[in-house]
N, C-alpha and C positions, 0 to 999 in steps of 0.2 A: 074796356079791359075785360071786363065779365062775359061780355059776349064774345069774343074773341077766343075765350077760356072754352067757353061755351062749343063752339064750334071745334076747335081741337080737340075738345073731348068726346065731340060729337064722331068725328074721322075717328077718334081712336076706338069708342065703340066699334061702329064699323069694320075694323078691319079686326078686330082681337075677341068680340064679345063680350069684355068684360072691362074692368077699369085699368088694362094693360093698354101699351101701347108698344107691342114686340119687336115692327119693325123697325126704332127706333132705337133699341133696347134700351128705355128709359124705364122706371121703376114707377108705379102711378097707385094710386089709393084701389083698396081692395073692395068686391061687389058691384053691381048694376048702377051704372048712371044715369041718373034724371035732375036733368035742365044743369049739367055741366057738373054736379058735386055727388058721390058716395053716399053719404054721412046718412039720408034718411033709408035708404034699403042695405044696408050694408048689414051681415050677419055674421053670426057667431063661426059658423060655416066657412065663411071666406077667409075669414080670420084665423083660422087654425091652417086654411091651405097658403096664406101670404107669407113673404120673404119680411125679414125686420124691415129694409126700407117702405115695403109699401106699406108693411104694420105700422109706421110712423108717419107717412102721406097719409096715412087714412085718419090717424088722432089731429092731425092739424086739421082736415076738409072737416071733419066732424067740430071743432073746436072754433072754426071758424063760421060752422050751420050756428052756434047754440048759441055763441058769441057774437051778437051781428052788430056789427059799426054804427056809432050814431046813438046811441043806448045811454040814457042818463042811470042805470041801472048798474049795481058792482056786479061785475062776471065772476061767476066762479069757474076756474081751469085746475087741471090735474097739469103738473107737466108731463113730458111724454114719457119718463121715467115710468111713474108713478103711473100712468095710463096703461104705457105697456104689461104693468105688474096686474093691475086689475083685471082687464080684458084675458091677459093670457090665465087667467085663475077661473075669470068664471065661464068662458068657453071652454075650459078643459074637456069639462064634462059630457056625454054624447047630446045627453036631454038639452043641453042649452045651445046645438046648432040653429034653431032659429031666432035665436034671441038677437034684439037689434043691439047694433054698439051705440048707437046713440042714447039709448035709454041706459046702457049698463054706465056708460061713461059719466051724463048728467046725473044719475043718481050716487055715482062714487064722488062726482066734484060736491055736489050739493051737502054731502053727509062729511067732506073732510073741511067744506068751510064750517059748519058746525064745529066738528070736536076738534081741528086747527093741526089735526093730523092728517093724511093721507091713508086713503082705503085701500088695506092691501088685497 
């Protein structure tokens, strides 16, 4: 299944450069892909020029990098709510276009299982 995934993301590189897939007009996670997922090069950058659907394909591909199956370990997740709230706050700003989203994301999931709130 992964490779499969792998490969369609591989074509859709290909034709689009980016984690679009235009001629399809489907909506896909924002930033450069490597080995089929966003989630580790994706930046702040992308993120301010993506549409909400790919803003939310990209919290799930990251959510799914941080989260990996098989993990005797509790996950902490933001839902997408709550993701899109943080991301779109702390990319606002020019200085924080290269900042990764995976890093902003685990560190707001990590600090809301702490205090049982969500990072705005």
């Amino acid at each position: 299944m992964r490779a499969a995934a792998a490969v369609a993301a591989a074509a859709a590189l290909a034709g689009s450069g980016c984690g679009s897939d235009a001629s399809a007009g489907e909506e896909t996670e924002l930033g450069p892909l490597r080995a089929g997922s966003v989630a580790a090069l994706a930046q702040c950058s992308d993120w301010i020029q993506g549409s909400d659907d790919q803003k939310v394909a990209t919290i799930h591909d990251i959510r799914d990098m941080v989260n990996q199956t098989g993990t005797v370990e509790p996950t902490t997740d933001l839902d997408d709510e709550d993701a899109l709230t943080l991301l779109d706050r702390a990319c606002e700003s020019d200085f924080a276009s290269g900042f990764r989203l995976y890093k902003l994301y685990t560190r707001g999931a990590a600090f809301s299982s702490i205090t049982g709130d969500p990072v705005p």
